[in-house]
C-alpha positions in Angstrom: -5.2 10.5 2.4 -2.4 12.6 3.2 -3.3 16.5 3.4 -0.7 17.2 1.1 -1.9 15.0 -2.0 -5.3 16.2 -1.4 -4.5 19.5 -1.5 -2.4 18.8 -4.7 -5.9 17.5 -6.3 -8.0 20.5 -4.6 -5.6 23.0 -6.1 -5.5 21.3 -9.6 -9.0 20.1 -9.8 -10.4 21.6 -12.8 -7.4 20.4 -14.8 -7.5 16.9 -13.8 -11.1 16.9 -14.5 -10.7 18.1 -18.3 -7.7 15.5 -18.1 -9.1 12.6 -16.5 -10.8 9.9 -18.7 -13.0 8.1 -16.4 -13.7 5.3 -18.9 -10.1 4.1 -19.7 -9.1 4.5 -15.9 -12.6 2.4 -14.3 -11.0 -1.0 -15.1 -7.7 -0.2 -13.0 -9.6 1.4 -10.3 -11.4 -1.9 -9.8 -8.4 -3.7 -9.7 -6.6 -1.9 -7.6 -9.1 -1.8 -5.1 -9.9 2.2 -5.0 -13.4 2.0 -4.8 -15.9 -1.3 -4.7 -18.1 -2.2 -7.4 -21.2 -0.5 -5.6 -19.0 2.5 -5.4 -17.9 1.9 -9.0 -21.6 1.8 -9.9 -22.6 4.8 -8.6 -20.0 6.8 -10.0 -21.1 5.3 -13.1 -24.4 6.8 -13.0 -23.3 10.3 -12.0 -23.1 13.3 -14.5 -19.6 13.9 -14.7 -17.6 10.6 -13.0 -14.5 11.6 -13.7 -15.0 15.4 -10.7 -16.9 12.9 -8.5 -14.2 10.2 -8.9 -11.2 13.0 -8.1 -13.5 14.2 -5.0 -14.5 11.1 -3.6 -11.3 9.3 -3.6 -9.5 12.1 -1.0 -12.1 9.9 1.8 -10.1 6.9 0.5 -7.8 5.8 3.1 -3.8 6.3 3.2 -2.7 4.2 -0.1 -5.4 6.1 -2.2 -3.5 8.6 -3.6 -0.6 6.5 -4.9 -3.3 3.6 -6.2 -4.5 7.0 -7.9 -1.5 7.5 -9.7 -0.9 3.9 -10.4 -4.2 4.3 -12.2 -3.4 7.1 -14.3 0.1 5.2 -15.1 -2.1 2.2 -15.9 -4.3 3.9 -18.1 -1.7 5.9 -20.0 -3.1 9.4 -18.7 0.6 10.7 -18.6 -0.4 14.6 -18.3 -2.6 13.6 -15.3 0.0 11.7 -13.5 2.6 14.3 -13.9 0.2 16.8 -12.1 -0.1 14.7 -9.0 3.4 12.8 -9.3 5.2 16.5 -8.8 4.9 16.1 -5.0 6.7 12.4 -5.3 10.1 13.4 -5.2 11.1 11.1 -7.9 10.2 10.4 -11.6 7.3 7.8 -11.9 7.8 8.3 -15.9 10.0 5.1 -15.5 8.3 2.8 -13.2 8.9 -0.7 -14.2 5.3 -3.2 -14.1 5.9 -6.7 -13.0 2.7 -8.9 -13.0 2.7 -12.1 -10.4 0.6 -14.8 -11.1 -2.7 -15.4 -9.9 -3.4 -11.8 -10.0 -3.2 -9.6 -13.2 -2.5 -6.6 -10.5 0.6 -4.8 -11.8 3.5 -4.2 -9.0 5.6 -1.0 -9.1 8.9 -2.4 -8.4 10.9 1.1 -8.9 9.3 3.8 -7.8 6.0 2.8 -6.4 5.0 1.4 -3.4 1.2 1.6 -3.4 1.5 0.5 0.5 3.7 3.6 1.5 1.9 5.7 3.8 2.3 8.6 5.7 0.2 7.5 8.7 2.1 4.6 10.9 -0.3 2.0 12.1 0.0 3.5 16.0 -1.5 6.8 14.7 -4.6 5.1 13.4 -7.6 6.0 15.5 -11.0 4.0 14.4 -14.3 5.8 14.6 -17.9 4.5 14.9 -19.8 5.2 11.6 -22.9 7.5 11.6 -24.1 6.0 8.3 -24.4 2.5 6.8 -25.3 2.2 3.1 -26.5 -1.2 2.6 -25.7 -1.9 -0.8 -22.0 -1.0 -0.1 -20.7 -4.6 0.2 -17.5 -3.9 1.6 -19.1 -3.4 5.3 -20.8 -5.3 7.0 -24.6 -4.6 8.9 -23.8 -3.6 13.0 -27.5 -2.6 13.4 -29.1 -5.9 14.0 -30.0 -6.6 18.0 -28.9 -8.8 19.6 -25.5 -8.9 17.4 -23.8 -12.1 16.6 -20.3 -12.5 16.6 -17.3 -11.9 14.5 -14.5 -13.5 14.0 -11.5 -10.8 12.1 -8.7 -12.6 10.7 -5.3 -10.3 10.9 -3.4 -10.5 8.1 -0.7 -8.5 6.7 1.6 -10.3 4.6 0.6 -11.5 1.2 2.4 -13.8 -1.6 0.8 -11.6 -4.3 -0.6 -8.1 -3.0 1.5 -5.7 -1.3 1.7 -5.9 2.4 -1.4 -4.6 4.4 -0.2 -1.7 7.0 -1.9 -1.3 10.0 -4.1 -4.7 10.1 -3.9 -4.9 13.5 -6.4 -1.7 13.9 -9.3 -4.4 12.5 -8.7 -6.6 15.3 -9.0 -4.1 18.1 
C-alpha cells in the first residue's frame, strides 16, 4: 500500500473504527479478494474486527487500499469512504457498477480502477518470508526437503477481473 493511503487510515483511525461496520463490509472483502477466508476467519474471531481489519489491510499489497474503498462503496458506508476517497482526486460519490458474467464482482467503470497502483511492476522487489502460517491457504509450504517443483503460470490479462500488474514478479 501506498504510504500515503496508509497514512490517511493512521491519521483517521479512530473515526473509521467507530464508522466501519465490519459485518455489512465481510462479504465484499471476500469477493474482492482483500483478505482469504483463513484471514477472514481470524478477524472474525477477534474483539473488535472492524480496528484489526483497518490495521491489517495497510500489509495488503498495492490494490488494497482502492479494494478498500470499493468495499465501503459496496457496502454503502458513505461517511467512511469519503474519509479515505479525499486523497483520490476525484469524486467516487458517482462511480457507476457494471457486473460481468460469471463473476458477481462489481467493476468501477468511472472512477475506479482497483488495479491502479502506484508501484510499477520494475519496482517490485520479492523477499523471502520469515514466517509461514499453515492454515493460510493462499501460500504454499517451502519448508519440505528435498523440494519438489513448481510450475507458475503468468498471467495478466483476464476476460472478467481487472488486469493483474506485475505478474511477471511470480515467475522470477
Amino acid at each position: 500500500m501506498d504510504s500515503r493511503h496508509r497514512n490517511l487510515i493512521v491519521s483517521n483511525l479512530s473515526k473509521l473504527v467507530g464508522l466501519v461496520d465490519y459485518q455489512e463490509i465481510r462479504p465484499h472483502i471476500l469477493d474482492l479478494r482483500i483478505f482469504p477466508p483463513s484471514h477472514i476467519k481470524r478477524l472474525d474471531e477477534r474483539s473488535n474486527p472492524s480496528l484489526d481489519l483497518l490495521l491489517e489491510v495497510q500489509r495488503r499489497g498495492p490494490t488494497a487500499f482502492r479494494r478498500l474503498l470499493a468495499c465501503f462503496k459496496l457496502a454503502g458506508q458513505f461517511e467512511a469512504l469519503s474519509i479515505l476517497g479525499q486523497d483520490e482526486g476525484h469524486s467516487l460519490e458517482n462511480a457507476v457498477f457494471l457486473e460481468k458474467p460469471p463473476l458477481n464482482i462489481p467493476t468501477f467503470t468511472q472512477n475506479l480502477d482497483l488495479t491502479d497502483s502506484p508501484i510499477q511492476p520494475n519496482q517490485i522487489s520479492v523477499l523471502q518470508a520469515t514466517v509461514f502460517h499453515e492454515e493460510d491457504c493462499m501460500s504454499y509450504k517451502m519448508t519440505s526437503s528435498p523440494r519438489g517443483y513448481a510450475l507458475i503460470v503468468d498471467n495478466e490479462d483476464y476476460d472478467t477481473l481487472p488486469p493483474r500488474r506485475g505478474s511477471h514478479v511470480d515467475s522470477q
